[in-house]
C-alpha positions in Angstrom: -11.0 -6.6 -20.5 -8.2 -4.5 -18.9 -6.8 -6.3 -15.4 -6.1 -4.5 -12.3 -3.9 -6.6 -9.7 -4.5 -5.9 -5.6 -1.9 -7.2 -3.4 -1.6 -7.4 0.7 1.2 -8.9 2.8 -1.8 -9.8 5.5 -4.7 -11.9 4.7 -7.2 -9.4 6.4 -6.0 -6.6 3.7 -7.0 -8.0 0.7 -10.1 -10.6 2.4 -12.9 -7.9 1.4 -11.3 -7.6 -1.9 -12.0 -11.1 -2.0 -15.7 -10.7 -1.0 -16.7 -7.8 -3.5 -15.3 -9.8 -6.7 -17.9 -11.7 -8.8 -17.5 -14.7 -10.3 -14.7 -15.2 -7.8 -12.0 -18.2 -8.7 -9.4 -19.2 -6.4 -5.9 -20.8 -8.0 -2.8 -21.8 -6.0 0.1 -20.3 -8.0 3.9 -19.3 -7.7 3.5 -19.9 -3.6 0.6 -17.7 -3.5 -3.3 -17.8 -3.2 -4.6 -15.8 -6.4 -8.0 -15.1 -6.6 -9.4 -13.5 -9.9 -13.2 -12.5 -10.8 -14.8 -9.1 -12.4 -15.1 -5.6 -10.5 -17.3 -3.1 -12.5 -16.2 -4.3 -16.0 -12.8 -4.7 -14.8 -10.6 -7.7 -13.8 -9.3 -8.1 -11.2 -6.7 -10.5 -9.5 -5.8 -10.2 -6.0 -3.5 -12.2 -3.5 -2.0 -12.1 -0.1 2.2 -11.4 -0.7 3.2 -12.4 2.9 5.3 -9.8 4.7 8.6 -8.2 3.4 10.6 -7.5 0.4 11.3 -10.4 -0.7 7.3 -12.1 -0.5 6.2 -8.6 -1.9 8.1 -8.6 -4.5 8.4 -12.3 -5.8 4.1 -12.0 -5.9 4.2 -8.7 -7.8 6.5 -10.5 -10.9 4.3 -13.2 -10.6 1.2 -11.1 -10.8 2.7 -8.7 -14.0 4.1 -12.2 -15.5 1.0 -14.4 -15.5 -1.6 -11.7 -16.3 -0.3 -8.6 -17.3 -2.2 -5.6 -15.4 -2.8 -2.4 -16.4 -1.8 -0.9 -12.6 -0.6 -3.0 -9.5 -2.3 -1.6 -6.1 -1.1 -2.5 -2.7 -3.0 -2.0 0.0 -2.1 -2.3 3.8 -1.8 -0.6 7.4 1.4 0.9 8.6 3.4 2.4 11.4 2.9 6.1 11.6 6.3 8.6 11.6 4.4 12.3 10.8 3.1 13.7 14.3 -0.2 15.3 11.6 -1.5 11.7 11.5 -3.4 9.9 13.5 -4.6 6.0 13.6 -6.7 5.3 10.5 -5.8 8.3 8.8 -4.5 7.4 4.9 -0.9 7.7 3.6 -0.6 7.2 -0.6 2.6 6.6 -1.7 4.0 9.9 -3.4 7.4 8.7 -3.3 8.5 5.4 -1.4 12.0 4.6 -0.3 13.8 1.8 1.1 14.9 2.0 5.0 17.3 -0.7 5.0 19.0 -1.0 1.3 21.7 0.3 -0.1 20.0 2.1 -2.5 23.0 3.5 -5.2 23.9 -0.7 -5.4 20.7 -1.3 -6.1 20.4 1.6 -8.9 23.0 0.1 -10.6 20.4 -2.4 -12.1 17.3 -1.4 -14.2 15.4 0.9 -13.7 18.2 2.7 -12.1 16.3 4.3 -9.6 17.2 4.7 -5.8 13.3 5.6 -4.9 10.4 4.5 -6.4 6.8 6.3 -7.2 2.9 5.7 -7.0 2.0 6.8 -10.9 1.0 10.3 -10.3 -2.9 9.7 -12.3 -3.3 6.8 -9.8 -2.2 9.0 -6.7 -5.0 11.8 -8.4 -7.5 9.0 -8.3 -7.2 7.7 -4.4 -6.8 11.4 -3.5 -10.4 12.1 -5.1 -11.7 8.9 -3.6 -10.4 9.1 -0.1 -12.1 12.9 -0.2 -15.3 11.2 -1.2 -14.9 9.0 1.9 -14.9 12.3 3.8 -10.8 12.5 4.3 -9.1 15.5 4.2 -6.0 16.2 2.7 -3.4 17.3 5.8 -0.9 18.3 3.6 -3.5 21.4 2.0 -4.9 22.2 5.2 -2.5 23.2 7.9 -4.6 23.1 11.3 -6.2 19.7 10.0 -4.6 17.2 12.7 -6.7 19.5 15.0 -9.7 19.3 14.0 -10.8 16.3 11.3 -11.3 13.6 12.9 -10.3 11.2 8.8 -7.3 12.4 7.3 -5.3 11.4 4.5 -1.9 12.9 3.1 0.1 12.4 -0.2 3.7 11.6 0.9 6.3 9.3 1.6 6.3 6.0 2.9 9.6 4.1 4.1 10.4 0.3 3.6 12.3 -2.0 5.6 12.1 -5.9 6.4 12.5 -5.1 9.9 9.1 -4.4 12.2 9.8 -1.0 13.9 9.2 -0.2 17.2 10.4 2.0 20.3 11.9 5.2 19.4 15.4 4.8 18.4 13.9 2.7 15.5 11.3 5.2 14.7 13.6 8.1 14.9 16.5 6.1 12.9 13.6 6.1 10.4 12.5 9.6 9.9 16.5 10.5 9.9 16.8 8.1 7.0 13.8 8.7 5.0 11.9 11.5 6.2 8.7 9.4 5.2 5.0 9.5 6.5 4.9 6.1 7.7 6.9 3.1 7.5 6.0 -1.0 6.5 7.6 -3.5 4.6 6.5 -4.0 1.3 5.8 -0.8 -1.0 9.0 0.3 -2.2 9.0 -3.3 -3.6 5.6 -3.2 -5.0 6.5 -0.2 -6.9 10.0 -1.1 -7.2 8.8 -4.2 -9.7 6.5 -2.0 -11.1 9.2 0.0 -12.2 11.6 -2.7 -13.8 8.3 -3.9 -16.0 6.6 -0.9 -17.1 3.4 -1.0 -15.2 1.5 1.5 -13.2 1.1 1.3 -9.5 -0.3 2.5 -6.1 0.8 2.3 -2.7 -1.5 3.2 0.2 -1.8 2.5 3.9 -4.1 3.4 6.7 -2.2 4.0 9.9 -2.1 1.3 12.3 -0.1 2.4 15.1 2.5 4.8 15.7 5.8 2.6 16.0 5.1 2.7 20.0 4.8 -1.2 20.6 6.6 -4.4 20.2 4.8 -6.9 17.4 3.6 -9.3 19.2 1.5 -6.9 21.2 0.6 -5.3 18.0 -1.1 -8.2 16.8 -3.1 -8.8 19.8 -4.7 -5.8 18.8 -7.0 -8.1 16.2 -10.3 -5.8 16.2 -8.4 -2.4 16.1 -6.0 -4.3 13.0 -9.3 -5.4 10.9 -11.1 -2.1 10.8 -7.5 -0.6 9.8 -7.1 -2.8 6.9 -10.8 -2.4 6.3 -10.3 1.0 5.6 -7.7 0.9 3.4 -9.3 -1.9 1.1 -12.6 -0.1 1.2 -10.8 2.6 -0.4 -8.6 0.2 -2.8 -12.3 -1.1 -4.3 -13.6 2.1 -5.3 -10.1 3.3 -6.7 -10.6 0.5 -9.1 -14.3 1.4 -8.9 -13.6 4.9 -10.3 -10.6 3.4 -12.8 -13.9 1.2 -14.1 -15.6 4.4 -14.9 -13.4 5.6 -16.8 -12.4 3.0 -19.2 
């Protein structure tokens, strides 16, 4: 039975993961909650990475390592950089950089890549199910910011293990990547997916707009469920339509 692997750095963006799998088991692996169980003829393995680089990327080896998936999705909110979007509007991972890395150093090992890429048939497949779920693609429609109130946009999203917020921050992060939105994980979800061969997805529903400091973000615990909600309502029915098509 092909695998499919779902990771999070917050516990609220993979729990309704969690909920949807059956036969649900729960292991304690690698410094890292894994839960596996069956999604529509599928398996599936999921886990919370813990914010940054480093936690991202030491779960996604793990993940690829211990039970080899077909595709790696991560699934998250971020900080919004592109004046078209709004909160809760959906960013998939086109192209996803680094923010604070100096990327030619890091090229110098394999793959020997200074960005990194959700695989185009995966970005194909979230497009066509964030449109079910009634998005619009921004970057087709020119005068959508004005007048759809769910959005979603193919791009570029930036990574940094820094939390941004206030506008020199923001601003030193559109100069340096000229990205949709900015977290801190998915260059290094797709970064490992890269050095081992495996397909992956990045996407992120916009949580705020780089505009406040984080512990006031996080007081914001209603607004920062439905976020997450969104994007791992969308994450289940990606793997939903992968199913199908197996």
């Amino acid at each position: 039975m092909p695998t499919i692997a779902i990771i999070g750095a917050l516990e609220k963006e993979v729990a309704q993961i969690k909920e949807e799998l059956n036969g649900a088991r729960v292991v304690q692996e690698a410094g890292l909650t894994v839960v596996s169980g069956e999604l529509d003829g599928l398996s599936v393995v999921a886990t919370t990475a813990g914010m940054g680089t480093v936690n991202a990327a030491a779960a996604t080896q793990h993940l690829i390592s211990k039970y080899a998936p077909q595709a790696v999705v991560f699934s998250g909110i971020a900080g919004g950089l592109n004046p078209k979007l709004h909160i809760n509007d959906v960013v998939i991972g086109k192209c996803l950089r680094y923010l604070d890395t100096d990327t030619a150093l890091i090229a110098e090992s394999a793959p020997g890549l200074e960005e990194f890429v959700s695989t185009p048939a995966l970005v194909d497949v979230a497009a066509a199910v964030l449109a079910e779920h009634g998005f619009v693609d921004t970057s087709a429609d020119e005068n959508s910011a004005e007048k759809d109130p769910k959005q979603f946009l193919c791009g570029t999203i930036a990574t940094g293990d820094r939390f941004v917020t206030g506008d020199a921050m923001r601003n030193a992060a559109i100069e340096a990547t000229h990205a949709d939105c900015v977290e801190m994980e998915g260059a290094a979800i797709a970064h490992i997916a890269a050095k081992n061969g495996v397909d992956c997805l990045v996407l992120r529903a916009i949580s705020d707009n780089c505009d406040e400091a984080y512990d006031a973000f996080c007081e914001r615990e209603f607004d920062l469920d439905e976020y997450a909600r969104t994007a791992s309502g969308i994450t289940l029915d990606i793997v939903r339509r992968i199913a199908a098509a197996q």
